[in-house]
N, CA, C and O of each residue as an XYZ file, in Angstrom:
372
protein
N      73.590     58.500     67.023
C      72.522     59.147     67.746
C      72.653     58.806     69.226
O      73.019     57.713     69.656
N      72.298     59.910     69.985
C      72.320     59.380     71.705
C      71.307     59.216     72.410
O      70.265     59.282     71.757
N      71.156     58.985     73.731
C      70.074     58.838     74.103
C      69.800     59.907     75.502
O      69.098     59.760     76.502
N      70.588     60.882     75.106
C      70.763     61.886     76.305
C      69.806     62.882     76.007
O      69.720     63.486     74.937
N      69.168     63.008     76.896
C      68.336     64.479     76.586
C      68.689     65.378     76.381
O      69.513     65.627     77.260
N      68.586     66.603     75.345
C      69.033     67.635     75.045
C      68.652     68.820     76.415
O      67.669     68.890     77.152
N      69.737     69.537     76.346
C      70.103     70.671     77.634
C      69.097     71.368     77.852
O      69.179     72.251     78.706
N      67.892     71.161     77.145
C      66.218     72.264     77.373
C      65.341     71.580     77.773
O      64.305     72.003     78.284
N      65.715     70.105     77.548
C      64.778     68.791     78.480
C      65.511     68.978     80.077
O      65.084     68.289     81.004
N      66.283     69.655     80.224
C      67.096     69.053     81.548
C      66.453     70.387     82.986
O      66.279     71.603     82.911
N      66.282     69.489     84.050
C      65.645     71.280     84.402
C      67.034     71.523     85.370
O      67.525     70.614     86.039
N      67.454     72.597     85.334
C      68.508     73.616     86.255
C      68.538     73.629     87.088
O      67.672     74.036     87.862
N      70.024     72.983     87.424
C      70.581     72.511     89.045
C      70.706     73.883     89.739
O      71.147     75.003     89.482
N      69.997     73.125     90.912
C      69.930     74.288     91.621
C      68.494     75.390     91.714
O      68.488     76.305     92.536
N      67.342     75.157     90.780
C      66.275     75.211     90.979
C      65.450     74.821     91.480
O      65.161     73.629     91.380
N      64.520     75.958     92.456
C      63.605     75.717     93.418
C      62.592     75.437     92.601
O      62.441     75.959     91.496
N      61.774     74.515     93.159
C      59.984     74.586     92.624
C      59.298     75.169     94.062
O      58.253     74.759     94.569
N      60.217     76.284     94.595
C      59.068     76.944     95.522
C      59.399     78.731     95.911
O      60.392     79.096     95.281
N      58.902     79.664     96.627
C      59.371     80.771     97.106
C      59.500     81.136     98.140
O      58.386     81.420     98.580
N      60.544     81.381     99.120
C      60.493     81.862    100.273
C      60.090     83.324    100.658
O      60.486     84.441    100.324
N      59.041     82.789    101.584
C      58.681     84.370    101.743
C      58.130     84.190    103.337
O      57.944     83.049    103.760
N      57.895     85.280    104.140
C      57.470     85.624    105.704
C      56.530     86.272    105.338
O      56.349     86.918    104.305
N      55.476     85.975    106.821
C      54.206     86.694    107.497
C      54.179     86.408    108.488
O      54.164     85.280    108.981
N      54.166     87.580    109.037
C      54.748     88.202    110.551
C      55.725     87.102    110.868
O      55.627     86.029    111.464
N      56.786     87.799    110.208
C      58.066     86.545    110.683
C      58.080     85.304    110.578
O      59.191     84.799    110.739
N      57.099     84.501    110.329
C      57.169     83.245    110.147
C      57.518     82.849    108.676
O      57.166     83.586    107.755
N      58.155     81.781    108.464
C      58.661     81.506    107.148
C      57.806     80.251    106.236
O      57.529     79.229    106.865
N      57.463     80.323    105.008
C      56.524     79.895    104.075
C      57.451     79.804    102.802
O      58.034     80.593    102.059
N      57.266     78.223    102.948
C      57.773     77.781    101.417
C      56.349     77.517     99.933
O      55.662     76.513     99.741
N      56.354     78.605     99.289
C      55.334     78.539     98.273
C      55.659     78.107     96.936
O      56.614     78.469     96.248
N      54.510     77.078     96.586
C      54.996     76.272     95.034
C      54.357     76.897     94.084
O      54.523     76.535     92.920
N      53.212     78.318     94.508
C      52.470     79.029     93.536
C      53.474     80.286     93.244
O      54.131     80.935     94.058
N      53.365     80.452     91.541
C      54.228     82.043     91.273
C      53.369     83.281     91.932
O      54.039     84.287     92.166
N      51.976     83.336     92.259
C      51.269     84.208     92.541
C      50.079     83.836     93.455
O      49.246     83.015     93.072
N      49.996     84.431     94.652
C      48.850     84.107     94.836
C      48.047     85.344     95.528
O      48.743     86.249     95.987
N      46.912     85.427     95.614
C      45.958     86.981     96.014
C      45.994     86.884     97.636
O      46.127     85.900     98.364
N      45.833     88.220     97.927
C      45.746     88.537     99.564
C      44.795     87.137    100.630
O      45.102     86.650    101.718
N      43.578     86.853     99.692
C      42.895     85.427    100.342
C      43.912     84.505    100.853
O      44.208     84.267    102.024
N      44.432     83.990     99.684
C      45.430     83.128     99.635
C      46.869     83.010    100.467
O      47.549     82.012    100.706
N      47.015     84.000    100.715
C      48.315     84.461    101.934
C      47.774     84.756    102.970
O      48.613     84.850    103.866
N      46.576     84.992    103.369
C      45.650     85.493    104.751
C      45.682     83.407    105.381
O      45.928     82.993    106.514
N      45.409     82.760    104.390
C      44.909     81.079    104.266
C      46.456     80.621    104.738
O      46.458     79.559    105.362
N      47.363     81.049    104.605
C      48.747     79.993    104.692
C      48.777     80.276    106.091
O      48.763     79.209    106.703
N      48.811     81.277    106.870
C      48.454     81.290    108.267
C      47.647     80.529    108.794
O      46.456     80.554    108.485
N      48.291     79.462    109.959
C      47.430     78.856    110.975
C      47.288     79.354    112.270
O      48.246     79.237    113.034
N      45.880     80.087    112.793
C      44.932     79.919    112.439
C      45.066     81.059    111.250
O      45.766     82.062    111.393
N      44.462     80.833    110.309
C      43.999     82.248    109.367
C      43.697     83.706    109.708
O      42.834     84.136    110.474
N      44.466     84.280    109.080
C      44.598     85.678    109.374
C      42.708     86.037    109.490
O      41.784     85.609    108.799
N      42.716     86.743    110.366
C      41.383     87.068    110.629
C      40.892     88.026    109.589
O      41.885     88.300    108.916
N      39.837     88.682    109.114
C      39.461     89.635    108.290
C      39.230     91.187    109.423
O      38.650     92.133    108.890
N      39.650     91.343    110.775
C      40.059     92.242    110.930
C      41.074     92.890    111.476
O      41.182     93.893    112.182
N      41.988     91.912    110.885
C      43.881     92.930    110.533
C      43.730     92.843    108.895
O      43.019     92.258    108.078
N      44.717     93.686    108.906
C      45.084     94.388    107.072
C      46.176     93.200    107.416
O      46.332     92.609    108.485
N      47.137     92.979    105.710
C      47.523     92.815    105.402
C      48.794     93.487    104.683
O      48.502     93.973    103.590
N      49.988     93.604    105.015
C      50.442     94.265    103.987
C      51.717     93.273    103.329
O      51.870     92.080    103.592
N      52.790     94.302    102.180
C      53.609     93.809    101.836
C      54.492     94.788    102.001
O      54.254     95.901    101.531
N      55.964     94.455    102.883
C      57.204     95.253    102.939
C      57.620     95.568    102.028
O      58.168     94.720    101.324
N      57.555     97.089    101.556
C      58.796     97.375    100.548
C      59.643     98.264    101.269
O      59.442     99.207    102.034
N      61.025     97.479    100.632
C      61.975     98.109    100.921
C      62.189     99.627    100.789
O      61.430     99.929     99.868
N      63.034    101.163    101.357
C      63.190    101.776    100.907
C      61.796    102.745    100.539
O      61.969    103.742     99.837
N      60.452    102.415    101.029
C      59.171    102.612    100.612
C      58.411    102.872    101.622
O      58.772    103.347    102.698
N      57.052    102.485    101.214
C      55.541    102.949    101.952
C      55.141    101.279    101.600
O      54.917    100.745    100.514
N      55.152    100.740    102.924
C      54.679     99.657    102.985
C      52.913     99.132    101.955
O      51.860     99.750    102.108
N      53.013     98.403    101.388
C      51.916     98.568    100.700
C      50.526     97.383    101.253
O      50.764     96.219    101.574
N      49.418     97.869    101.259
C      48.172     97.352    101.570
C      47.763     95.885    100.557
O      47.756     95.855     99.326
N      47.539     95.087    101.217
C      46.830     94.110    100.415
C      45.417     93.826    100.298
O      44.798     93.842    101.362
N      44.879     93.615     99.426
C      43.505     93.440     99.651
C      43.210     92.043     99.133
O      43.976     91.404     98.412
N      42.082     91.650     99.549
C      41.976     89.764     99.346
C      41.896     89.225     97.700
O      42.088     88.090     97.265
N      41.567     90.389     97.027
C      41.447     90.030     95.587
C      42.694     90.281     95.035
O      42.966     89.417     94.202
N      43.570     91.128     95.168
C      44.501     91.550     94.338
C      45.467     90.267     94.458
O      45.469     89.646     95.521
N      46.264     89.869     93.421
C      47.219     89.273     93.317
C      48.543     89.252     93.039
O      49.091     89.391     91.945
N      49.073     89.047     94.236
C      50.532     89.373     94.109
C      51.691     88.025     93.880
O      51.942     86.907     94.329
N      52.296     89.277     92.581
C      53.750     88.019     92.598
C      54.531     87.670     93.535
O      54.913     88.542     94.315
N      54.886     86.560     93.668
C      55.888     85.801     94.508
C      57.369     86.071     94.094
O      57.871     85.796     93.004
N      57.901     86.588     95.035
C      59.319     86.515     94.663
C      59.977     86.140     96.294
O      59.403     86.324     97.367
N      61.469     85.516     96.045
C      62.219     84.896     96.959
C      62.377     86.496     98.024
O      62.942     87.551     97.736
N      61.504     86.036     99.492
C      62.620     86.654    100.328
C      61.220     87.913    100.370
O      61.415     89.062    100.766
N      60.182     87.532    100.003
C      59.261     88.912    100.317
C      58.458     88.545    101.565
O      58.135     87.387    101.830
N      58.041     90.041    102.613
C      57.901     89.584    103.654
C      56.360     90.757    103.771
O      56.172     91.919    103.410
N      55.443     89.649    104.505
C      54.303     90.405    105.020
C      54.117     90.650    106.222
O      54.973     90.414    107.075
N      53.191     91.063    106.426
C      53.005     91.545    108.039
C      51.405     92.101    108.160
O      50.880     92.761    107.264
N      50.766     91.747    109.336
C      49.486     92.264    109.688
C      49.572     93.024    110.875
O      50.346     92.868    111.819
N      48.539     94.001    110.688
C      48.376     95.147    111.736
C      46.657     95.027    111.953
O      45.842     94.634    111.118
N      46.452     95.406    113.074
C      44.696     95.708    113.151
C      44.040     96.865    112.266
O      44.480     98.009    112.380
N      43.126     96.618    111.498
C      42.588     97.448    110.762
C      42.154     98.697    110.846
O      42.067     99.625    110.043
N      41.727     98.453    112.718
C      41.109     99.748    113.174
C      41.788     99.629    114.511
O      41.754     98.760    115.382
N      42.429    100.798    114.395
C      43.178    101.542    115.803
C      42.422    102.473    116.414
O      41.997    103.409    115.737
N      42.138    102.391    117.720
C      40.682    103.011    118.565
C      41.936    103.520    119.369
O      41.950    102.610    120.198
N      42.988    104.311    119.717
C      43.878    104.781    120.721
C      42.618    105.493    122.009
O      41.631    106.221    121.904
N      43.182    104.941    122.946
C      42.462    105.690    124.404
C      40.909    104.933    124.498
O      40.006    105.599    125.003
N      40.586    103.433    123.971
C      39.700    103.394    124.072
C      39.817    102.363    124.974
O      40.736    101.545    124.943
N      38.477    102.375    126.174
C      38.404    101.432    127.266
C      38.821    100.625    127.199
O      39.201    100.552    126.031
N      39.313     99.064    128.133
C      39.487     98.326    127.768
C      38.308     97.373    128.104
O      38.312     96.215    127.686
């Protein structure tokens, strides 16, 4: 008998316990598989304000809207970005 742990006790070289991902270009190492629009507005210092949107880049696509409840999966290499919610063009300054 040995005293080696079997190959399903062992965790996989070369595994992250985190996800790389950007908002507005800045880079964020995350240890959650998912977290909701709140939660990614919060990893920003100072915190994304509640009046820019949120979105998520898709590739090849229509950039998609986040909202503070919905929860999105984490995957390596996904990138957000905020815009102002309300665009007033031609308005005073």
């Amino acid at each position: 008998m040995s005293n080696k742990p079997d190959d399903k006790d062992q965790k996989h070289e070369g595994h992250e316990d985190h996800t790389n991902i950007q908002i507005d270009r800045q880079h964020y190492k995350v240890e959650a598989e998912a977290l909701t629009g709140e939660q990614l507005r919060a990893l920003v210092a100072p915190q994304i304000p509640p009046e820019r949107d949120l979105f998520l880049v898709v590739p090849n696509g229509t950039d998609r809207k986040i909202a503070d409840t919905e929860t999105v999966k984490l995957e390596n290499g996904m990138r957000f970005f905020t815009a102002p919610g309300k665009i007033n063009p031609g308005a005073s300054c």
